[in-house]
Backbone of each chain as ProteinMPNN parsed JSONL, in Angstrom:
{"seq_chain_A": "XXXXXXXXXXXXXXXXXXXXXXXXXXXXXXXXXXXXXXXXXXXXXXXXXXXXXXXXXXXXXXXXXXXXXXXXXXXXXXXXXXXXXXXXXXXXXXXXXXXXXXX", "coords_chain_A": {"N_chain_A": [[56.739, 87.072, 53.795], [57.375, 88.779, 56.468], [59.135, 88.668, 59.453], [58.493, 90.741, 62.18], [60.463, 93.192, 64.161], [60.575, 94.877, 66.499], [58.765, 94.795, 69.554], [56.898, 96.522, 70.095], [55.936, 97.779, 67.801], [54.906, 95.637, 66.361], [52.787, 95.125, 68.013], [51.059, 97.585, 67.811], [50.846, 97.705, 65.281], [49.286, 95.136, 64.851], [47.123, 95.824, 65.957], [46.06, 98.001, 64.745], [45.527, 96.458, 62.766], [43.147, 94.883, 63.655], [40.949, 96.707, 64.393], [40.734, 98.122, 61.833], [39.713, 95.664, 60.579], [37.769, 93.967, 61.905], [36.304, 91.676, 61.862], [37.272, 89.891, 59.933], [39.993, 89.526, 61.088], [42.655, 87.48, 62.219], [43.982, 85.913, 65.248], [47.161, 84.202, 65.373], [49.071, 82.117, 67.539], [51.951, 80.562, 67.678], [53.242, 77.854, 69.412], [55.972, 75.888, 70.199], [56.968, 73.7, 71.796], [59.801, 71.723, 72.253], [61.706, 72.949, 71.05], [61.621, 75.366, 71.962], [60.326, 77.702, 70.898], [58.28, 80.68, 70.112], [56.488, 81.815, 68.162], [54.157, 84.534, 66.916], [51.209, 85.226, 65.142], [49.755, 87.659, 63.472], [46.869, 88.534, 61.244], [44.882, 89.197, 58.234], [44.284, 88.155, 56.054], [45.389, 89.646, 53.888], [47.292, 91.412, 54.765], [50.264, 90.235, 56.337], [51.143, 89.934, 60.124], [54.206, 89.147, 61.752], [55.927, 87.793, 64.99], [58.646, 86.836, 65.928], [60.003, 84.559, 68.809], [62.258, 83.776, 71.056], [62.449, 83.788, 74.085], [61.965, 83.946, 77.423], [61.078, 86.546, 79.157], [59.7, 87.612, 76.603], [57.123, 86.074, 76.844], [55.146, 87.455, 78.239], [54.687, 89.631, 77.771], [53.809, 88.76, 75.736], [51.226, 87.554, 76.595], [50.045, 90.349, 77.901], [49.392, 90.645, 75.383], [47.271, 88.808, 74.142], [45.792, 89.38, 76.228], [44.832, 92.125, 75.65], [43.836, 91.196, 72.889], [41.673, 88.918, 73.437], [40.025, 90.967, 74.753], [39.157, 93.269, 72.557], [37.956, 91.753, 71.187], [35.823, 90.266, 72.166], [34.51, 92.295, 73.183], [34.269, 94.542, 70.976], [35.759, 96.57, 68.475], [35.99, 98.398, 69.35], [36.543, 99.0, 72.011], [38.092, 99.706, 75.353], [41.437, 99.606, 76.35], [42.94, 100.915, 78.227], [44.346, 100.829, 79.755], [46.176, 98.989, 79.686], [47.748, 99.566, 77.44], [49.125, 102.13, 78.092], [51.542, 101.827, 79.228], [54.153, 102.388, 80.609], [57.161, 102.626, 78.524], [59.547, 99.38, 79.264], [62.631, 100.182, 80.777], [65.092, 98.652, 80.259], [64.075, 98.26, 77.467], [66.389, 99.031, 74.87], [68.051, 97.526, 74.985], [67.823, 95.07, 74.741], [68.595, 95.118, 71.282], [69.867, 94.121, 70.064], [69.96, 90.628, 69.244], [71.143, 88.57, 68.253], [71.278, 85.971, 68.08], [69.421, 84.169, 64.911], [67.796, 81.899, 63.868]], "CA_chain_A": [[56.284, 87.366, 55.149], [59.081, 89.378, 57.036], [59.06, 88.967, 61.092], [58.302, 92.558, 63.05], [61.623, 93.189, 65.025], [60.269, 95.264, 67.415], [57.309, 94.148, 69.956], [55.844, 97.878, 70.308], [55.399, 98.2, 66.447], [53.756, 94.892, 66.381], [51.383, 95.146, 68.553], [50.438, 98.533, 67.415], [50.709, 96.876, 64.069], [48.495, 94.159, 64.962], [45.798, 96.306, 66.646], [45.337, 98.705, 64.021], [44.952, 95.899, 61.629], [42.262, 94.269, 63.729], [40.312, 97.47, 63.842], [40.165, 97.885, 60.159], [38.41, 94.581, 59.832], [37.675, 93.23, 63.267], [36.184, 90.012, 61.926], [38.583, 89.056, 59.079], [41.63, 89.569, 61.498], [42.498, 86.112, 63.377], [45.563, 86.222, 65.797], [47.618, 83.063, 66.35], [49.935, 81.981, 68.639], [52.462, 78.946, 67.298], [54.653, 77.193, 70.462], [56.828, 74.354, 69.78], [58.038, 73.044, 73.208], [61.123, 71.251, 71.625], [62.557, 73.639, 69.998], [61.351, 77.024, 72.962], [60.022, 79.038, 70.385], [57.289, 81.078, 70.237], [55.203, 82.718, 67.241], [52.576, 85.217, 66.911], [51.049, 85.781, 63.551], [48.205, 88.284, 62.963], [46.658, 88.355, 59.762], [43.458, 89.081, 57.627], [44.082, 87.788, 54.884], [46.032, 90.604, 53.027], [48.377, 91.793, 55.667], [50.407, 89.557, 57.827], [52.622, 90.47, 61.029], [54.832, 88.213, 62.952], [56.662, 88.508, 65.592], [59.552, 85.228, 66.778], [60.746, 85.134, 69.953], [62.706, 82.238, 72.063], [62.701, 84.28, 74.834], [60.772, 84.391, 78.576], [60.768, 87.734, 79.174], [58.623, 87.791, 75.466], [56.015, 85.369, 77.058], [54.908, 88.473, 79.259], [54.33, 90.715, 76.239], [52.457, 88.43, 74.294], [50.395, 88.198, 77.521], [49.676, 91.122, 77.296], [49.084, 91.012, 73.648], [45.984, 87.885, 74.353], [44.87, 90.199, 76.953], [44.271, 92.746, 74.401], [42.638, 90.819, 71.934], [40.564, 88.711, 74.137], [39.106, 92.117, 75.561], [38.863, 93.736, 71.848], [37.025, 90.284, 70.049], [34.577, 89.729, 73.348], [34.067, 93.577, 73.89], [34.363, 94.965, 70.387], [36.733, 96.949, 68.528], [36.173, 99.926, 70.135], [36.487, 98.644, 73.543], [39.416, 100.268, 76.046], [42.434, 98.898, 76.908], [44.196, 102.176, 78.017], [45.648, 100.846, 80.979], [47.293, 97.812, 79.369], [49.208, 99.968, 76.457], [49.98, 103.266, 78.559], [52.608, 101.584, 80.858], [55.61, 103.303, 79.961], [57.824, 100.716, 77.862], [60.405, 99.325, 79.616], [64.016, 100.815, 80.737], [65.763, 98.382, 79.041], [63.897, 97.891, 76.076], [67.124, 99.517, 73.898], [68.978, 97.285, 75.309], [67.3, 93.688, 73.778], [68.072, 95.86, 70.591], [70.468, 93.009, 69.244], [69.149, 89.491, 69.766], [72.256, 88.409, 67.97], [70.795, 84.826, 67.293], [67.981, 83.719, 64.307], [67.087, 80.516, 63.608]], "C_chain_A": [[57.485, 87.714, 56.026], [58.361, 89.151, 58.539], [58.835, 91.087, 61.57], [59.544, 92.074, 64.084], [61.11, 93.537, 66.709], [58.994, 95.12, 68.086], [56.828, 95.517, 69.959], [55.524, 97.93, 68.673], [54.488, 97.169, 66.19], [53.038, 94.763, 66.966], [50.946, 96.455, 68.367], [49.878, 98.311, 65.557], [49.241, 96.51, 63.682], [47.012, 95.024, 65.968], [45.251, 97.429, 65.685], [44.748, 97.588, 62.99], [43.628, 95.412, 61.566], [41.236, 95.454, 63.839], [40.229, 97.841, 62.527], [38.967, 96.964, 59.757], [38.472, 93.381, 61.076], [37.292, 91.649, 62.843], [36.615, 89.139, 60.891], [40.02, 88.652, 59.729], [41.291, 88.388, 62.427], [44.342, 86.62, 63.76], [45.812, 84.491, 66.022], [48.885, 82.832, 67.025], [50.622, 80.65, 68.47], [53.365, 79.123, 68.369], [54.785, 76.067, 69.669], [57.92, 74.701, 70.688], [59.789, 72.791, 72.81], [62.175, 72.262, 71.417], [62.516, 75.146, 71.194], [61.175, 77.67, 71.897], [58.828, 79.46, 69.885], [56.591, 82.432, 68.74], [54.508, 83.348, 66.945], [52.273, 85.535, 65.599], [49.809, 86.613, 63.843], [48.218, 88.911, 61.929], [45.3, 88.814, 59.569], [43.041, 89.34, 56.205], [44.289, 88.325, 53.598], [46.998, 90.671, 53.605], [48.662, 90.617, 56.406], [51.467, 90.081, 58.651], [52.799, 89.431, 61.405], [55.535, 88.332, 63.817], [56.868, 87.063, 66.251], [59.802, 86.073, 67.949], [60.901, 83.931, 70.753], [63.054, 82.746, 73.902], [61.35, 84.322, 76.41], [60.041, 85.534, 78.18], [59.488, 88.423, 77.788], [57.083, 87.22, 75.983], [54.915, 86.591, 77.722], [53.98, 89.178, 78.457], [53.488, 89.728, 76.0], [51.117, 87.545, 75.325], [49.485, 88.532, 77.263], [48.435, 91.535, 76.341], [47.198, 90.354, 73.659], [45.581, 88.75, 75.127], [43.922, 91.14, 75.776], [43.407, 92.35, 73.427], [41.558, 90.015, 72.483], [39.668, 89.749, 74.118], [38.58, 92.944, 73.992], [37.938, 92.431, 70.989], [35.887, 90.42, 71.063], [33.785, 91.38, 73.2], [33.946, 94.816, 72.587], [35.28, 95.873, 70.236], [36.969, 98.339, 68.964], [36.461, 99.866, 71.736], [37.974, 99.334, 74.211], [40.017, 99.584, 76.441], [43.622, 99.846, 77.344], [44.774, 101.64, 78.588], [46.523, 99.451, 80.748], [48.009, 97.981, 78.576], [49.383, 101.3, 77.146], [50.564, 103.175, 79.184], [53.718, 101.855, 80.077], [56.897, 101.782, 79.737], [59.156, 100.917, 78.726], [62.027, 99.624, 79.677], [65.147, 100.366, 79.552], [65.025, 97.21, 78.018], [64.818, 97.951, 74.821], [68.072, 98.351, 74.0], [69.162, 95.563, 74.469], [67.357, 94.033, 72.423], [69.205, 94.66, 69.572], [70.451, 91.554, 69.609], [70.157, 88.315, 69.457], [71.677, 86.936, 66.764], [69.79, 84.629, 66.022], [67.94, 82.083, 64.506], [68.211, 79.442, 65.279]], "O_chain_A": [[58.43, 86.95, 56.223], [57.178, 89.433, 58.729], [59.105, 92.198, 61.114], [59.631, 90.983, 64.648], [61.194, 92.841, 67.72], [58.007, 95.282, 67.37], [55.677, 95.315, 69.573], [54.353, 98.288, 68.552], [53.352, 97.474, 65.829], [52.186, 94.03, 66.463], [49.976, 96.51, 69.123], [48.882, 98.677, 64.932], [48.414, 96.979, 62.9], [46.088, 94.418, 66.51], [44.076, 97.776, 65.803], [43.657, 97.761, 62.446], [42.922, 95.315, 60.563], [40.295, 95.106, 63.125], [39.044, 97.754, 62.206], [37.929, 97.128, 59.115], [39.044, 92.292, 61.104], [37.812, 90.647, 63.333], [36.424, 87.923, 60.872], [40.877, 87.887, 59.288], [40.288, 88.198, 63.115], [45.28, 87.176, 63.189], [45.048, 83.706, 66.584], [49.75, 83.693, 66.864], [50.108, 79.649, 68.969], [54.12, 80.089, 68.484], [54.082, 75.497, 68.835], [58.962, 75.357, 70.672], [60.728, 73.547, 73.06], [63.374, 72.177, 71.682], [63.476, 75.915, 71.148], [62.073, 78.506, 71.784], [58.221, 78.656, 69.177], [56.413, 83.65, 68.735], [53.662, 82.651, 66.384], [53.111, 86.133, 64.924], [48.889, 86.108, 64.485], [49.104, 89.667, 61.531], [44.536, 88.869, 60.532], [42.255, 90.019, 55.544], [43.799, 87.937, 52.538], [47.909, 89.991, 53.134], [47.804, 89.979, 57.016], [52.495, 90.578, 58.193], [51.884, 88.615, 61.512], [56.185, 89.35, 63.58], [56.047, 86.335, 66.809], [59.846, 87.279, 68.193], [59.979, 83.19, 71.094], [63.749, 82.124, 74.706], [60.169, 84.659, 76.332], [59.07, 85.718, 77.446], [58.692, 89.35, 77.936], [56.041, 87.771, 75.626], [53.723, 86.354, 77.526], [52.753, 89.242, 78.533], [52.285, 89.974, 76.096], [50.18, 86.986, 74.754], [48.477, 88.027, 76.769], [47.378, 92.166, 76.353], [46.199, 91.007, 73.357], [44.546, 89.169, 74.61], [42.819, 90.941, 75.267], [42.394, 92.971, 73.107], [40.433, 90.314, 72.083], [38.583, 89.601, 73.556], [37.429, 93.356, 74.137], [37.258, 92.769, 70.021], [34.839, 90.775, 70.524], [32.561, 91.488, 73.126], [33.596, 95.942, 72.941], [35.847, 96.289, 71.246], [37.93, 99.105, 68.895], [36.552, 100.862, 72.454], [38.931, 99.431, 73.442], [39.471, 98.663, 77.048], [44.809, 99.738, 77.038], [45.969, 101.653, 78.293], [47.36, 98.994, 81.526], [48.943, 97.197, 78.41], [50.192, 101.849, 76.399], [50.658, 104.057, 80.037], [53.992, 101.445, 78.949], [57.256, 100.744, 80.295], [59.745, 101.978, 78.934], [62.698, 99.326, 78.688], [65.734, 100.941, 78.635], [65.21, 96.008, 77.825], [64.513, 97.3, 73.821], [68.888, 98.204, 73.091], [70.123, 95.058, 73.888], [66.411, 93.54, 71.81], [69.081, 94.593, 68.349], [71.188, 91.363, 70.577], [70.154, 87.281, 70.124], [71.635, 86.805, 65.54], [68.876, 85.365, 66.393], [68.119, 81.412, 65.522], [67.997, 78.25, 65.5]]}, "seq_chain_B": "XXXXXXXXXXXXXXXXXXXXXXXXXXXXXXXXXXXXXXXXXXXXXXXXXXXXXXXXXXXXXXXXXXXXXXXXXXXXXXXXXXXXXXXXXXXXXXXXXXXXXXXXXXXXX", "coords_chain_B": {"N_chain_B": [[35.563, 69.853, 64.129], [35.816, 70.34, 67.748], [33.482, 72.029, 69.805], [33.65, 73.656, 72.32], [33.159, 74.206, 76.161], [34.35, 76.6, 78.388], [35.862, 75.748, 80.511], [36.516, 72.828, 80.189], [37.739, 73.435, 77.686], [39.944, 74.132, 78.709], [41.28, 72.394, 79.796], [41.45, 70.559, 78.008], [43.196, 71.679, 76.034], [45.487, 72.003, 77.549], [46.11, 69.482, 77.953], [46.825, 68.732, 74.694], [49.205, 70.474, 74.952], [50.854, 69.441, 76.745], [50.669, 66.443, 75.692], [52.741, 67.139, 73.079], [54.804, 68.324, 74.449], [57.6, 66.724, 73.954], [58.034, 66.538, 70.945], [56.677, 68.718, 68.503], [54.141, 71.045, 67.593], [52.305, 73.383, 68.722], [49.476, 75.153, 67.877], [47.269, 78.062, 68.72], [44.394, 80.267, 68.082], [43.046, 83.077, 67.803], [39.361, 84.654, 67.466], [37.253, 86.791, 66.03], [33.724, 86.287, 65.909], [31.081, 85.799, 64.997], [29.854, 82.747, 64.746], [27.75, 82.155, 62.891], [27.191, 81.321, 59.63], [28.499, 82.909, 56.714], [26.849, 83.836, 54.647], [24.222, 84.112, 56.2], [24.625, 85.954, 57.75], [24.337, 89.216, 59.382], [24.217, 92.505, 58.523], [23.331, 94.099, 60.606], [23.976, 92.897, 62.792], [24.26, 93.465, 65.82], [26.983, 94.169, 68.347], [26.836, 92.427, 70.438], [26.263, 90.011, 69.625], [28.533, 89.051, 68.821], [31.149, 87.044, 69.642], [34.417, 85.709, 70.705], [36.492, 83.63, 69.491], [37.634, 80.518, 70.644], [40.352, 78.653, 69.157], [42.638, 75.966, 69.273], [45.102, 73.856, 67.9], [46.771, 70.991, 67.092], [47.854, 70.332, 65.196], [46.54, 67.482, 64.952], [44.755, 67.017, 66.547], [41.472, 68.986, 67.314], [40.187, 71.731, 68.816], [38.274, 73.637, 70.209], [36.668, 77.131, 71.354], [33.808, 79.231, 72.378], [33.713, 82.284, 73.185], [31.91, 84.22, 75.335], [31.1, 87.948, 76.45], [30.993, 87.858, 79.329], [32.642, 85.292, 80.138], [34.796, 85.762, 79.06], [36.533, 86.954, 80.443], [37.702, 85.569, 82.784], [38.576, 83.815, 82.041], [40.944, 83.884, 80.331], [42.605, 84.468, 82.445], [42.517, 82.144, 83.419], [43.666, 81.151, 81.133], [46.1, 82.313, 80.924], [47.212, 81.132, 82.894], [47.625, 78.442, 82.661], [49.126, 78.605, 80.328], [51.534, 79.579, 81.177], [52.248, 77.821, 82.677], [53.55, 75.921, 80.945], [54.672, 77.33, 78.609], [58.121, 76.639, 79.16], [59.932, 76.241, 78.309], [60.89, 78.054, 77.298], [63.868, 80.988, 76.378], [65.052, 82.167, 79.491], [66.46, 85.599, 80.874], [69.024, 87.056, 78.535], [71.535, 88.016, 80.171], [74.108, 87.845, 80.679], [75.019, 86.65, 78.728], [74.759, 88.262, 76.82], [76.373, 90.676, 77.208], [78.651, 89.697, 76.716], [78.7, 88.374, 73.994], [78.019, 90.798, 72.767], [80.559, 92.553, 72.492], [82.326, 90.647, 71.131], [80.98, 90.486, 68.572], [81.247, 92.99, 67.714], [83.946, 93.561, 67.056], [84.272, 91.224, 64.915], [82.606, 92.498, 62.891]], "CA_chain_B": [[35.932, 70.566, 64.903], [34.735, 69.874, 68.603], [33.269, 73.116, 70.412], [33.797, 73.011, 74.295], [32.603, 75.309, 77.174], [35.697, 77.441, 78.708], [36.745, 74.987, 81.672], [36.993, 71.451, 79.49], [38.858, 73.635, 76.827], [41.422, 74.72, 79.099], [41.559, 71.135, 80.387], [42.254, 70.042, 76.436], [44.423, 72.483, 75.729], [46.561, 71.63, 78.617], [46.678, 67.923, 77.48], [47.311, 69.523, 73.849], [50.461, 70.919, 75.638], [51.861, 68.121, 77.086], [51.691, 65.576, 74.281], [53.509, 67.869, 71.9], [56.599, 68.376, 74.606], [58.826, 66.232, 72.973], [58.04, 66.949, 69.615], [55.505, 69.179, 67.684], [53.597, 72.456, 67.614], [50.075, 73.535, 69.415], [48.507, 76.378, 67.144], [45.751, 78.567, 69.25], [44.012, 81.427, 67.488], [41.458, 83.567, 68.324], [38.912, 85.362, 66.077], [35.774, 87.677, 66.687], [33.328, 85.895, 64.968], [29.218, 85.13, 65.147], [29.934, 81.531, 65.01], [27.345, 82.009, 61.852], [27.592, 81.295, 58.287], [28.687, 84.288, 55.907], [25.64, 84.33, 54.156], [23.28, 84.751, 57.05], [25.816, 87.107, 58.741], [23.728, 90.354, 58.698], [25.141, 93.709, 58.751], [22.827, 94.601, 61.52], [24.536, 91.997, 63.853], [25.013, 93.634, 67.447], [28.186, 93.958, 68.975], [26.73, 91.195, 71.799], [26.247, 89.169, 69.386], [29.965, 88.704, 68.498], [32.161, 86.444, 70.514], [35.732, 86.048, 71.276], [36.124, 81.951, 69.197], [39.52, 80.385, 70.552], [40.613, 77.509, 68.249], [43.699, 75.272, 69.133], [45.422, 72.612, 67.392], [48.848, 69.803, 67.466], [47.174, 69.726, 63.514], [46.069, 66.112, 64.567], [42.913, 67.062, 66.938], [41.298, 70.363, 66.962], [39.428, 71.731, 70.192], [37.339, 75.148, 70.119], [35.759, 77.285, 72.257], [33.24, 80.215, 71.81], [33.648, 83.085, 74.634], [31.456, 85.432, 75.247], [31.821, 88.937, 77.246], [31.013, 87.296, 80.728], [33.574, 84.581, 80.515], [36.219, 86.274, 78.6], [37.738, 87.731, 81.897], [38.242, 84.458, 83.448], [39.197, 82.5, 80.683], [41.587, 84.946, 80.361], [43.694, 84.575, 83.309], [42.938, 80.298, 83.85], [44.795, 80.529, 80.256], [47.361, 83.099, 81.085], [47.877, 80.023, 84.193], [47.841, 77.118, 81.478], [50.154, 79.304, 79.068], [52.724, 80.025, 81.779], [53.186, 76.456, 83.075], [53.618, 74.805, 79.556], [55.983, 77.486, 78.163], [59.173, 76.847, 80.072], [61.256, 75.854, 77.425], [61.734, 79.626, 76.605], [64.961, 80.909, 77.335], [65.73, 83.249, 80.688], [67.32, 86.559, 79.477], [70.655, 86.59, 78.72], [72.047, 89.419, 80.163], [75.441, 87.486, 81.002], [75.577, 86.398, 77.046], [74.953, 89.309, 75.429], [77.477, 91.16, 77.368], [79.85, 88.426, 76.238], [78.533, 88.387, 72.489], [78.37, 91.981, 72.198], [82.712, 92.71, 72.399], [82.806, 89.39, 69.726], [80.264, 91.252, 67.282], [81.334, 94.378, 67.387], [85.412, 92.947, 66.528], [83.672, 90.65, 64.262], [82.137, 93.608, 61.982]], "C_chain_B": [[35.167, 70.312, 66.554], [34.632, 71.671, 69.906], [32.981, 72.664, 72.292], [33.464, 74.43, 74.791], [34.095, 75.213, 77.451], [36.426, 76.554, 79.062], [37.089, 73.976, 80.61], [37.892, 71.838, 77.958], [40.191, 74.0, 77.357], [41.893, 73.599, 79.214], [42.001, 70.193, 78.662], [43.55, 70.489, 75.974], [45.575, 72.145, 77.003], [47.397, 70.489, 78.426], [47.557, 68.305, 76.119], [48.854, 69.552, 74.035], [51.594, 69.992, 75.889], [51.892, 67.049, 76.383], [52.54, 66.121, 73.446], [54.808, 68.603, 72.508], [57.552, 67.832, 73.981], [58.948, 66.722, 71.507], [56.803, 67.621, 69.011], [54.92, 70.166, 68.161], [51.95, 72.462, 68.17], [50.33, 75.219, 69.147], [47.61, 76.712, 68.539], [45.404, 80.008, 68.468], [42.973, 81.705, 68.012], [41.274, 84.748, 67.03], [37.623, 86.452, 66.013], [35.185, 87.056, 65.687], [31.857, 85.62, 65.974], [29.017, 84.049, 65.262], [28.216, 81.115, 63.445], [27.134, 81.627, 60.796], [27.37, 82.417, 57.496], [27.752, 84.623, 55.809], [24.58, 84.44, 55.218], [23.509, 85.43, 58.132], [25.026, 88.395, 58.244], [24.606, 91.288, 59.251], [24.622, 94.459, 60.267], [23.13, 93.412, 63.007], [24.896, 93.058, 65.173], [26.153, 93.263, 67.274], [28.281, 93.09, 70.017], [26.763, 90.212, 70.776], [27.544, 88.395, 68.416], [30.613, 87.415, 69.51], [33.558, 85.885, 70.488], [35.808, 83.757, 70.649], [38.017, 81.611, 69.292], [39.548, 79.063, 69.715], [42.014, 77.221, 69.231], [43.61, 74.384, 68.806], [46.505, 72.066, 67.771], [48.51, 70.075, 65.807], [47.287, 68.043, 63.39], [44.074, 66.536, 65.326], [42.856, 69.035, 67.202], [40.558, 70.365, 67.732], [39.003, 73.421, 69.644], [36.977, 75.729, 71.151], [35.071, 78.475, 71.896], [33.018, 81.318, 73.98], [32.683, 84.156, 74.29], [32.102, 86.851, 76.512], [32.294, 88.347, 78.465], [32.272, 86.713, 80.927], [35.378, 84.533, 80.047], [37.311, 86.882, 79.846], [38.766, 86.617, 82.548], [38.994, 83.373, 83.143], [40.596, 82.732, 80.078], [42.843, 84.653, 81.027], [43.641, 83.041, 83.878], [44.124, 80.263, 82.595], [45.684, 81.422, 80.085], [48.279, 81.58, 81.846], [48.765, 78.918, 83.181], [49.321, 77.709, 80.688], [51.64, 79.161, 79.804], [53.607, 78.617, 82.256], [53.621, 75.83, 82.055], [54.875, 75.603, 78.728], [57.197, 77.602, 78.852], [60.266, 76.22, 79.162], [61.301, 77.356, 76.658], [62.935, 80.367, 77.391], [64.76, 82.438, 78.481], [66.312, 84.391, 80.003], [68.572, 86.164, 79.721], [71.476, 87.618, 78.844], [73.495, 88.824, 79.769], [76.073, 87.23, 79.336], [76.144, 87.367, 76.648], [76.097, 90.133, 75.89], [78.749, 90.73, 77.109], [80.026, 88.662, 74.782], [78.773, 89.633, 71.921], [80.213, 92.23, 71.851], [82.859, 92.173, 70.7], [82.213, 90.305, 68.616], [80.662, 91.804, 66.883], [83.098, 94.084, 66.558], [85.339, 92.284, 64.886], [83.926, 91.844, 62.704], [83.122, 94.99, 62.038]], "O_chain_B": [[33.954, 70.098, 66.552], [35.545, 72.166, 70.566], [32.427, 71.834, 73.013], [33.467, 75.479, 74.146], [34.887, 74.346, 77.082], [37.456, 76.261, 78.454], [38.119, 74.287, 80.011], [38.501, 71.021, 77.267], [41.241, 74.143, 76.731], [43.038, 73.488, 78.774], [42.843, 69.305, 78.525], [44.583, 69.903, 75.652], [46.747, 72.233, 76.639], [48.609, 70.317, 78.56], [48.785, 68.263, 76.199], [49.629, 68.823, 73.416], [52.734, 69.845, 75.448], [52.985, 66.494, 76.272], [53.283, 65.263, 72.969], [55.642, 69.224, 71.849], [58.395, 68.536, 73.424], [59.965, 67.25, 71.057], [55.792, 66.92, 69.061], [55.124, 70.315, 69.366], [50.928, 71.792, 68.024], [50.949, 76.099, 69.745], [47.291, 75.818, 69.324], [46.333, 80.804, 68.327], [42.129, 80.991, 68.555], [42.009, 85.339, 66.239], [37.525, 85.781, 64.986], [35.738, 87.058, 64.587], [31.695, 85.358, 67.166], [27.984, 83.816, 65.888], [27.822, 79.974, 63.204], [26.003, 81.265, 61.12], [26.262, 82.952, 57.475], [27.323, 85.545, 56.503], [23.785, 85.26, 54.759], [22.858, 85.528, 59.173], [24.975, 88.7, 57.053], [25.466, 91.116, 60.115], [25.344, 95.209, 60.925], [22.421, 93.314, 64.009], [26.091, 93.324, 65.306], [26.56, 92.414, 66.481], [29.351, 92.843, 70.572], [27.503, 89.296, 71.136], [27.463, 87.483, 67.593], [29.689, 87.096, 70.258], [33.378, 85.225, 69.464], [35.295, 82.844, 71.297], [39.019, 81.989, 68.684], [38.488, 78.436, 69.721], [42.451, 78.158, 69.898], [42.605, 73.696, 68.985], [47.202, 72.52, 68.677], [49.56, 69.825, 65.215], [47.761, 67.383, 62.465], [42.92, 66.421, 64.912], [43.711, 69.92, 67.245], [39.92, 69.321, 67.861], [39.541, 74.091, 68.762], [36.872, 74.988, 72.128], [35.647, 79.026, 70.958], [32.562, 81.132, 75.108], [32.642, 84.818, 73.252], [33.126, 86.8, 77.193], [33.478, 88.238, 78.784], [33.077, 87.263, 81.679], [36.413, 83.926, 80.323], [38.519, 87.109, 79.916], [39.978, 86.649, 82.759], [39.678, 82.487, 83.656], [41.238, 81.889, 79.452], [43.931, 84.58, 80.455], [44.509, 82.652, 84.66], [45.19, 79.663, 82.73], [46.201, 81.414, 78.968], [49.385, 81.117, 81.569], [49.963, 78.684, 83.021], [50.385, 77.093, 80.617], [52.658, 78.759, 79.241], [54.807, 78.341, 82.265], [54.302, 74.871, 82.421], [55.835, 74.989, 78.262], [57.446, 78.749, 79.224], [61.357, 75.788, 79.536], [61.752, 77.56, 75.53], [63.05, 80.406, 78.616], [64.36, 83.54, 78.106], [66.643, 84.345, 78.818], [69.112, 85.416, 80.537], [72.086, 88.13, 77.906], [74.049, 89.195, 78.734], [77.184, 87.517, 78.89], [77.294, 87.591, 76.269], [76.918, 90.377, 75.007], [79.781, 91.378, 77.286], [81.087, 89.034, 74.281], [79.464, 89.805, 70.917], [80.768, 91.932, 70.793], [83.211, 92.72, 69.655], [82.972, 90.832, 67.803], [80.801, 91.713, 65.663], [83.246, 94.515, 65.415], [86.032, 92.636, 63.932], [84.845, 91.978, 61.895], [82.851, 95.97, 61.345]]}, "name": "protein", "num_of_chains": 2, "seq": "XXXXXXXXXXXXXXXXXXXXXXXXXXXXXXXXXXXXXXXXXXXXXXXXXXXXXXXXXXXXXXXXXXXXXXXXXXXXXXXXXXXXXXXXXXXXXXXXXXXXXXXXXXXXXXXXXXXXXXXXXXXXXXXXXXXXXXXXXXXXXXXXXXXXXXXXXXXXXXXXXXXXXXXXXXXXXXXXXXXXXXXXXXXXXXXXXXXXXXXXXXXXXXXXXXXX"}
């Protein structure tokens, strides 16, 4: 199970996967206070993505991300969400492009 | 598993939260699901009759909830609220670091 580096590939990732098979795909979301770090797995049970991140500025994104799937699980997978992925990705997105730290 | 209406799951999940500051993990997943069993899962299921099923755990107690369209909006942005006060042990950026770390790296390699 490899991490996704970049948050725009995983959540494009993770949204094609759940259209494929809207009700095999589960998203979760592991915190652990202690430690500040934050998790996202989405899966269905063939494929999995992940995507770490000990970071605020990530909390935002994966937001976001629950926005998104809330609105695609409640509203089906055809449902719109233009105006929550056509916001032009941030300036410095290139810039978070070495994170330096893992574990 | 114990299935809760929206409000008394946010109000779990909150508690959830705050026992497991010091030590330990709180799982939440969500899943589109009928709340069904496989086998009497028909293919002709409506798209209303889906709903939006949040799970969280510590993996000692396990809380649920089943959303539908209506309350998915609201539920939405009480647990954006919940989410935001509980993660604060994530770090700030680090502009001041990385401009620090970068030089070292790059020497480094």
């Amino acid at each position: 199970m490899v991490y996704v580096e970049s948050w725009d590939d995983f959540l494009e990732r993770a949204v094609v996967m759940f259209r494929a098979d809207p009700v095999g795909t589960r998203y979760v979301m592991k915190y652990r206070h202690c430690d500040g770090k934050l998790v996202l797995k989405v899966t269905d049970d063939r494929g999995c993505l992940k995507f770490k991140t000990d970071q605020l500025q990530d909390a935002k994104k994966m937001e976001k991300m629950n926005n998104i799937f809330f609105t695609l699980m409640a509203r089906g997978p055809d449902a719109e969400f233009v105006e929550e992925v056509s916001q032009p990705p941030t300036p410095q997105q290139p810039a978070r492009k070495s994170r330096g730290r893992r574990q | 598993m114990v299935l809760l209406d929206a409000d008394p799951f946010l109000n779990e999940l909150t508690k959830l939260y705050e026992h497991n500051r010091d030590s330990g993990t709180v799982w939440v997943t969500l899943k589109r699901s009928t709340l069904k069993p496989h086998a009497k899962r028909k293919d002709e299921d409506s798209a209303e009759s889906y709903r939006c099923l949040v799970r969280a755990t510590d993996g000692k107690k396990k809380i649920s909830a089943s959303l539908t369209l209506k309350d998915h909006h609201r539920f939405q942005m009480a647990y954006a609220t919940v989410l935001k006060a509980h993660m604060d042990a994530l770090k700030k950026r680090e502009k001041k670091d990385k401009k620090e770390k970068k030089p070292a790296a790059v020497t480094k390699s």
